[in-house]
C-alpha positions in Angstrom: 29.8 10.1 195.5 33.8 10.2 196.2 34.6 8.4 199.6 37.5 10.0 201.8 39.3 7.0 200.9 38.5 7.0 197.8 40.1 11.5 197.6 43.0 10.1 200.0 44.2 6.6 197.2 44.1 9.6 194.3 45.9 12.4 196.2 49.4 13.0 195.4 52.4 11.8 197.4 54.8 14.3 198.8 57.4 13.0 196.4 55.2 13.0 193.1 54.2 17.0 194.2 58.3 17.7 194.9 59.0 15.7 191.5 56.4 17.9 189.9 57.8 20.8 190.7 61.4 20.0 190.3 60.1 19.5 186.3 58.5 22.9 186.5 61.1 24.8 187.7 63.6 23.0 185.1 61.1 23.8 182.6 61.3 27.4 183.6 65.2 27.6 183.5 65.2 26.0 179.9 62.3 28.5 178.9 64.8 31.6 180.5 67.5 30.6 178.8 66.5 29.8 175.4 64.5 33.3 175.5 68.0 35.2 176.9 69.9 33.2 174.1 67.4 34.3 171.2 67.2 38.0 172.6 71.0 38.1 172.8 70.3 38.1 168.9 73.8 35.9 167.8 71.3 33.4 166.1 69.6 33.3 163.0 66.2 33.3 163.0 65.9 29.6 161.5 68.5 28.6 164.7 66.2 30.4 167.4 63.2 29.2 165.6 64.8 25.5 165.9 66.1 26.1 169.6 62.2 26.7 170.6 61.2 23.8 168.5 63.7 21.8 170.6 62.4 23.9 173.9 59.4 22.7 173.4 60.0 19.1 172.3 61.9 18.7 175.6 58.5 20.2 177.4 56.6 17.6 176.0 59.2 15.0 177.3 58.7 16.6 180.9 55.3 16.9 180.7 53.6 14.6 177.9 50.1 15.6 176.7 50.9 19.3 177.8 51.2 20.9 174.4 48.3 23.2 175.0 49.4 24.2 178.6 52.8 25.3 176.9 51.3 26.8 173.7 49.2 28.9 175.8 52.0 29.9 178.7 55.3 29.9 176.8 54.7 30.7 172.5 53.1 34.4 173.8 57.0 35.0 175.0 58.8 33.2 172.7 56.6 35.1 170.0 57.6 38.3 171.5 61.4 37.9 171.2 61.4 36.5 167.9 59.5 39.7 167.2 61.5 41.9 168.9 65.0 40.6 167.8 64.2 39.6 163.8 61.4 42.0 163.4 58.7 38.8 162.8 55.3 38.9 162.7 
């Protein structure tokens, strides 16, 4: 059984939880903007399709091991606008 001592050495600092979030919230702007750049429709679909491989690739810089958390939060939208701007399935 988990000591308080034991909860307290594993909880997060202050800084790691601000640090955290200051990735998130990056995260999110990159996410906006590469989805406003690809709906904008100036791109070839090979160029948006690289500019989410790149999205992503940076995700995985911010937040290594994550690849599922991002497949399951952010490909639902980015497969949206590729659908809605190039007419993909």
């Amino acid at each position: 059984m988990e000591t308080i001592q034991d909860s307290a050495a594993s909880a997060p600092t202050q800084e790691e939880i601000d640090e955290e979030s200051r990735r998130i919230r990056r995260l999110r702007i990159l996410v906006r903007l590469t989805l406003e750049e690809i709906a904008a429709g100036g791109l070839s679909a090979e160029e948006a399709s690289g500019m989410i491989a790149a999205t992503r690739r940076v995700a995985m810089e911010m937040f290594p091991g994550k690849e599922r958390a991002f497949d399951l939060i952010y490909r639902p939208q980015f497969q949206r606008v590729m659908h809605a701007v190039y007419r993909l399935q």
